[in-house]
C-alpha positions as CSV (number, residue, x, y, z in Angstrom):
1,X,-7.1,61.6,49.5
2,X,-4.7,59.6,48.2
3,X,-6.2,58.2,45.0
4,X,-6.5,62.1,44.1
5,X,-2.7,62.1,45.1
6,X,-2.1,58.9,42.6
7,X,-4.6,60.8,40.0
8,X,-2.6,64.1,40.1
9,X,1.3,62.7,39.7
10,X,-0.2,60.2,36.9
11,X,-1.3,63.1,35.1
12,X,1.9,65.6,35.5
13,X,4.0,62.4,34.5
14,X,1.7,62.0,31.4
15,X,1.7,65.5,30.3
16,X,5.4,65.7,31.3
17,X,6.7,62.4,29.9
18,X,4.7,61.7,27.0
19,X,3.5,64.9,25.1
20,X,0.2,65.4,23.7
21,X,1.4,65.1,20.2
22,X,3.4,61.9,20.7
23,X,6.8,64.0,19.8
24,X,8.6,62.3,23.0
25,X,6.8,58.5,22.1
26,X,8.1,58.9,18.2
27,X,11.7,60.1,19.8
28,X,11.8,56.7,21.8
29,X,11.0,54.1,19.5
30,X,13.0,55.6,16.8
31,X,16.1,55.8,19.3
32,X,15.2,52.2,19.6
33,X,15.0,51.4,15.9
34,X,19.3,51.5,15.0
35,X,20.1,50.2,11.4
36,X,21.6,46.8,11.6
37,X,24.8,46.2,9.6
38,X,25.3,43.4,8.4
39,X,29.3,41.5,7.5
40,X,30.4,39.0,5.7
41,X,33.3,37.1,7.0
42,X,35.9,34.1,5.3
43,X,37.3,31.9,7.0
44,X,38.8,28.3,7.7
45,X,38.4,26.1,10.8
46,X,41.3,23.7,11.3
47,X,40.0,20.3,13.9
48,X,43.2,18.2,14.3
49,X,42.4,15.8,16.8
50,X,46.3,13.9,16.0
51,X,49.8,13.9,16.7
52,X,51.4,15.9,19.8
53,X,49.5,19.2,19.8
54,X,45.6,18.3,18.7
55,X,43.3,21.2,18.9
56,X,40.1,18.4,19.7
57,X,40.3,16.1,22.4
58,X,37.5,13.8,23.5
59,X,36.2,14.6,27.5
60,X,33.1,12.3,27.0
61,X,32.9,8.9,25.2
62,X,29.9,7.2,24.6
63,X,29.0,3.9,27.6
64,X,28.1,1.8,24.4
65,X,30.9,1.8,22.1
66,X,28.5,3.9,19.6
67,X,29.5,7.2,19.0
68,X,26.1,8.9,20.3
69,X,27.2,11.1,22.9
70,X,30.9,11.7,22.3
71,X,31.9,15.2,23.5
72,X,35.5,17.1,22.0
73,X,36.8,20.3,23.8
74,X,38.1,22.6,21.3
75,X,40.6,25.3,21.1
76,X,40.8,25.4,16.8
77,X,42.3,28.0,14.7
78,X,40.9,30.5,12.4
79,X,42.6,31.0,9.3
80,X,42.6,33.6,6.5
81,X,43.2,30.9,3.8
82,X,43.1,26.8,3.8
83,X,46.6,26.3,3.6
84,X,47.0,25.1,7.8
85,X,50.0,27.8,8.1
86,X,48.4,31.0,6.7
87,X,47.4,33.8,9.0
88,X,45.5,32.9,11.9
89,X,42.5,35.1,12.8
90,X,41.4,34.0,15.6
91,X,40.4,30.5,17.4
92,X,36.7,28.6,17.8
93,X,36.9,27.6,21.2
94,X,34.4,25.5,23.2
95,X,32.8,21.7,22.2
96,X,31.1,19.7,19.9
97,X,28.7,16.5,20.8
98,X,27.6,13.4,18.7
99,X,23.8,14.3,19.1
100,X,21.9,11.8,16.7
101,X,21.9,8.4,17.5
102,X,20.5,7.5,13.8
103,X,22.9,9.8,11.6
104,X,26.4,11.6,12.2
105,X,24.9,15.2,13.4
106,X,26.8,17.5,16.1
107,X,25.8,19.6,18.8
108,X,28.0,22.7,18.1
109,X,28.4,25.3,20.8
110,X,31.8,27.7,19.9
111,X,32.8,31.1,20.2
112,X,34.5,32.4,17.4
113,X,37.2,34.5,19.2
114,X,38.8,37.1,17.1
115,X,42.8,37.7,16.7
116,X,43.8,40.0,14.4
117,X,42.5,42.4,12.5
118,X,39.1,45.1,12.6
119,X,37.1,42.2,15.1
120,X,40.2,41.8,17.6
121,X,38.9,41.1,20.8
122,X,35.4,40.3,19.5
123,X,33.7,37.0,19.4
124,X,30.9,35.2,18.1
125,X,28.5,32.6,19.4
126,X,27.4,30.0,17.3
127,X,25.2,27.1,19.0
128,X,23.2,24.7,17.1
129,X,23.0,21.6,15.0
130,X,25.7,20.3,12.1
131,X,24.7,17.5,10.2
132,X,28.6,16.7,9.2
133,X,27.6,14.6,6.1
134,X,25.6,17.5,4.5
135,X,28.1,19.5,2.0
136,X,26.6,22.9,3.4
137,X,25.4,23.6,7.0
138,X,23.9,26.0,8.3
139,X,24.0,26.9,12.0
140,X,22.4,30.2,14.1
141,X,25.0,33.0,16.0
142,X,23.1,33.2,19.0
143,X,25.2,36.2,20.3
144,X,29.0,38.2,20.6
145,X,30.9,40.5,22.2
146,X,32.9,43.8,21.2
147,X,32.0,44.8,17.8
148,X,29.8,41.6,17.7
149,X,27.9,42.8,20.7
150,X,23.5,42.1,20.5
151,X,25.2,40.1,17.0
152,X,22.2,37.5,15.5
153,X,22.9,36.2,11.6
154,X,23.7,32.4,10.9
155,X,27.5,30.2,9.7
156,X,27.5,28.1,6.7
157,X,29.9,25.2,7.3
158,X,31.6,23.3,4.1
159,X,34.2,20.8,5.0
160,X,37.1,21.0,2.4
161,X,39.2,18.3,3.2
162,X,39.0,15.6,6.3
163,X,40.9,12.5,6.5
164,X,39.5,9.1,7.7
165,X,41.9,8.0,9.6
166,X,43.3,10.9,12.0
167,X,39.7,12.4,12.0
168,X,41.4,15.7,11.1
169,X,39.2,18.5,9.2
170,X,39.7,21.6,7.4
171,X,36.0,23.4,7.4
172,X,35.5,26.5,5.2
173,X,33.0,29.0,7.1
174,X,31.0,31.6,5.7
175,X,29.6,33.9,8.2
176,X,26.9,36.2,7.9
177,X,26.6,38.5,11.0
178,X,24.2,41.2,11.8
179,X,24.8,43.7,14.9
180,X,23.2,47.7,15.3
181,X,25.5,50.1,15.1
């Protein structure tokens, strides 16, 4: 008795659910097929790890006096432009680590976190590799929130100007995000 029970409710929900001409099956997967938009945002990331206010500061040095393993918290501005004191857009907040013992590449795990303008109160998730010394690099957005929610699309980093001595970087970022609307 009750596999006919099972047989009669699998067959209302069939002829109920999905239709004999698929018309219900289509409906669903195109509900689930949303255009992907995809932005193009320009900014500049601003690393000071000197003087009294440093937006990088070092939580984990490395046991061997090599620089493998070194980890910096960061809470860096966004900027619209390279000059340090033009608008700031938002900040890229979270850590980089020394993660090749045989070249100077980063582990890079940041949210960009939006400021002003359409993306307040969005961010961004960027986590993967830059090799530092490469003039471009390229680097996966894993994820956002807000308007950047289900996001997916990749960064390009360029460094525009770093000095030696305080460490201090100015990185141009390119960002290509995708998210459906």
């Amino acid at each position: 008795m009750s596999s006919f029970q099972f047989f009669t409710l699998f067959t209302i929900f069939s002829t109920l659910f999905f239709s004999i001409d698929g018309v219900l099956i289509r409906q669903f997967f195109k509900a689930d097929q949303k255009k992907a938009e995809t932005s193009h945002l320009h900014f500049f990331f601003h690393d000071i790890l000197s003087g009294k206010t440093p937006t990088a500061v070092r939580i984990i040095g490395s046991p061997n006096n090599s620089s493998f393993g070194t980890t910096l918290m960061i809470d860096d501005a966004l900027t619209e432009k390279q000059d340090p004191t033009s608008k700031i857009i938002g900040r890229a907040q979270g850590f980089y680590s020394v993660a090749a013992q045989q070249e100077t590449a980063f582990l890079m795990v940041m949210n960009f976190v939006f400021v002003e303008g359409n993306y307040k109160g969005s961010s961004l998730s960027i986590l993967g590799r830059n090799p530092v010394l490469n003039d471009v690099r390229e680097m996966p957005i894993v994820g956002g929130t807000g308007l950047f929610r289900f996001a997916r699309g990749y960064v390009l980093a360029h460094t525009v100007w770093f000095d030696a001595n305080t460490r201090d970087a100015i990185v141009e970022y390119n960002v290509y995000v995708s998210q459906t609307s």
